[in-house]
C-alpha positions as CSV (number, residue, x, y, z in Angstrom):
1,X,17.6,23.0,-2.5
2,X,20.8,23.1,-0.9
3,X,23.1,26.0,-1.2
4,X,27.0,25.3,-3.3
5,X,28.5,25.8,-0.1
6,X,27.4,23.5,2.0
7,X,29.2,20.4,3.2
8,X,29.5,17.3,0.6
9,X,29.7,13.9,1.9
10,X,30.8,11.3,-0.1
11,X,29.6,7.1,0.5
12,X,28.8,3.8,-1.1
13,X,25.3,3.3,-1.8
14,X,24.6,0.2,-3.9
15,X,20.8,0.7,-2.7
16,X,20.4,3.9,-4.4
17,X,16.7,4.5,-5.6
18,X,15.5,4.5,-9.6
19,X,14.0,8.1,-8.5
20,X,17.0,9.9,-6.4
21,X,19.2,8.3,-9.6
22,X,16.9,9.8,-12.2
23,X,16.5,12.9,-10.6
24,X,20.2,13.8,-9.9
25,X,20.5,12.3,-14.1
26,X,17.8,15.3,-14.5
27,X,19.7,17.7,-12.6
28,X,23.1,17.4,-14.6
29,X,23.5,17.0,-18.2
30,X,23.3,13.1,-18.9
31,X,19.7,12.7,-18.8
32,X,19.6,13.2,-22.4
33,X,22.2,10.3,-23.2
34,X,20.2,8.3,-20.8
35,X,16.8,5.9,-20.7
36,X,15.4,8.2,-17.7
37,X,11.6,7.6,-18.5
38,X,12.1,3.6,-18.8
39,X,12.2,3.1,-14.8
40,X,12.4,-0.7,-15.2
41,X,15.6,-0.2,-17.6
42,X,17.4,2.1,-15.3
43,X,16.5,0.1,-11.9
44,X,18.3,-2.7,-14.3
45,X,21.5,-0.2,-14.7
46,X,21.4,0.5,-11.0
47,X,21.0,-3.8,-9.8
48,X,23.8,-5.2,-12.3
49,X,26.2,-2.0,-11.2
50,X,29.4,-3.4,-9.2
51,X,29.7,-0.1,-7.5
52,X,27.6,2.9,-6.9
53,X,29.3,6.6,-5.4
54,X,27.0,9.1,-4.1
55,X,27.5,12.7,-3.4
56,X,25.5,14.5,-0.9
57,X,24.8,17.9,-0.3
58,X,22.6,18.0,3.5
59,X,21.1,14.5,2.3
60,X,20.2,16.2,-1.0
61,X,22.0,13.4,-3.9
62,X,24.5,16.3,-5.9
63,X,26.1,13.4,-7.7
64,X,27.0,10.0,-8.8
65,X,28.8,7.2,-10.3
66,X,28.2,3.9,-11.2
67,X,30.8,1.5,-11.9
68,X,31.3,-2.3,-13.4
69,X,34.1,-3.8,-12.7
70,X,35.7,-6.7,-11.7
71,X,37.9,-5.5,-8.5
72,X,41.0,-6.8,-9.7
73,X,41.9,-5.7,-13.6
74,X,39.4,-3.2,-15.0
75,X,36.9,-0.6,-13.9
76,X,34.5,1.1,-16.3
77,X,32.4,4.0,-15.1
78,X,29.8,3.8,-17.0
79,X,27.5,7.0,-15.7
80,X,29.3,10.0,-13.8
81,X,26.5,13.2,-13.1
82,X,26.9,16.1,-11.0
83,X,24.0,18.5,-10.6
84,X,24.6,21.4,-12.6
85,X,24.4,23.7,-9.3
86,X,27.0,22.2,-7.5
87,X,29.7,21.6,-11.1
88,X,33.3,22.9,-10.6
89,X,33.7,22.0,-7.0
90,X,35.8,19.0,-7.6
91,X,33.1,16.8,-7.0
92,X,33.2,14.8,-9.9
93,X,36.8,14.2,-9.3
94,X,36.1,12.9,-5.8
95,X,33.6,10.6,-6.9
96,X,35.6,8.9,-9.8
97,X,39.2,8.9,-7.2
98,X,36.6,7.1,-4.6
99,X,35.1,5.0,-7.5
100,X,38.8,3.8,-8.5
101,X,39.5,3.4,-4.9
102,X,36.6,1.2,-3.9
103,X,37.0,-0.8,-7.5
104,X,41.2,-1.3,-6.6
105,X,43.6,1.1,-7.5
106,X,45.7,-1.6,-9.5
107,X,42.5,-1.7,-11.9
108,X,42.7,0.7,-15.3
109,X,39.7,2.7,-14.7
110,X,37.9,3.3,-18.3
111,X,34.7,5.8,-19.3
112,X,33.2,7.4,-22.3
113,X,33.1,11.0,-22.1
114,X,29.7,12.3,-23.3
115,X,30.4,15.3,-25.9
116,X,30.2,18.2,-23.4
117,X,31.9,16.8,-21.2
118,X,35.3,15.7,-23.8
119,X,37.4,18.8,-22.2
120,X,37.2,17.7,-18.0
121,X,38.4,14.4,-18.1
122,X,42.5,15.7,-19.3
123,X,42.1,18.6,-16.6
124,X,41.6,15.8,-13.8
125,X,44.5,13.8,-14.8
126,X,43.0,11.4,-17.2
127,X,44.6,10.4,-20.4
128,X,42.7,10.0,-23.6
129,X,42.9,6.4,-25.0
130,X,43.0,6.7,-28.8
131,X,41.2,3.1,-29.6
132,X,37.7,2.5,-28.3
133,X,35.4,0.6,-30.0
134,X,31.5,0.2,-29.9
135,X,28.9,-1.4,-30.8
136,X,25.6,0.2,-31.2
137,X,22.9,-1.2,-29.1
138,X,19.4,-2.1,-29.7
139,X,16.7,0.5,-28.9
């Protein structure tokens, strides 16, 4: 494994494998809110996605995200990870401002923040949007 220091580089990869995807999901803390041992579901998540960021670490995948959007009004993120090793060195930050650059910055980029993760999102710069709504889906 590659050390924390090492040099990050940052790229668009909408042909990102169901295994480097899964394993970096592994490596960070959204495995558990995510279907990592139904292949076929993720390799769905992965085709349909508009846009797909990628963090490297000496070709090592450190992080992620995965955008829908529609380039011109709204952008949701749908799955941000950053291996646990390589957390507070602004890569997640990087790979949302590169995700909201490659969707159009004149679109309102929109996530979910998964529990642990409830505090980062204002320290970035984000603002929290007080009416979400869900519905559940079908497992």
């Amino acid at each position: 494994m590659k050390s924390p220091t090492d040099e990050i580089t940052y790229a668009l990869e909408p042909a990102l494998t169901v295994a480097e995807f899964i394993d970096v999901l592994e490596r960070s803390t959204l495995a558990a809110r995510r279907p990592v041992a139904d292949s076929a579901r993720v390799a769905g998540m992965l085709k349909h996605a508009s846009l797909i960021v990628t963090a490297r670490c000496g070709g090592l995948l450190v992080g992620v995200s995965r955008a829908l959007t529609d380039f011109h009004f709204a952008t949701y993120l749908s799955d941000l990870a950053v291996d646990a090793a390589f957390q507070r060195r602004g890569i997640g930050k990087e790979l949302i401002r590169r995700t909201h650059a490659a969707a159009g910055p004149r679109t309102l980029l929109v996530l979910l923040a998964a529990p642990a993760a409830v505090g980062y999102y204002p320290h970035i710069g984000m603002q929290k949007h007080e009416s979400c709504w869900t519905l559940p889906r079908a497992e």
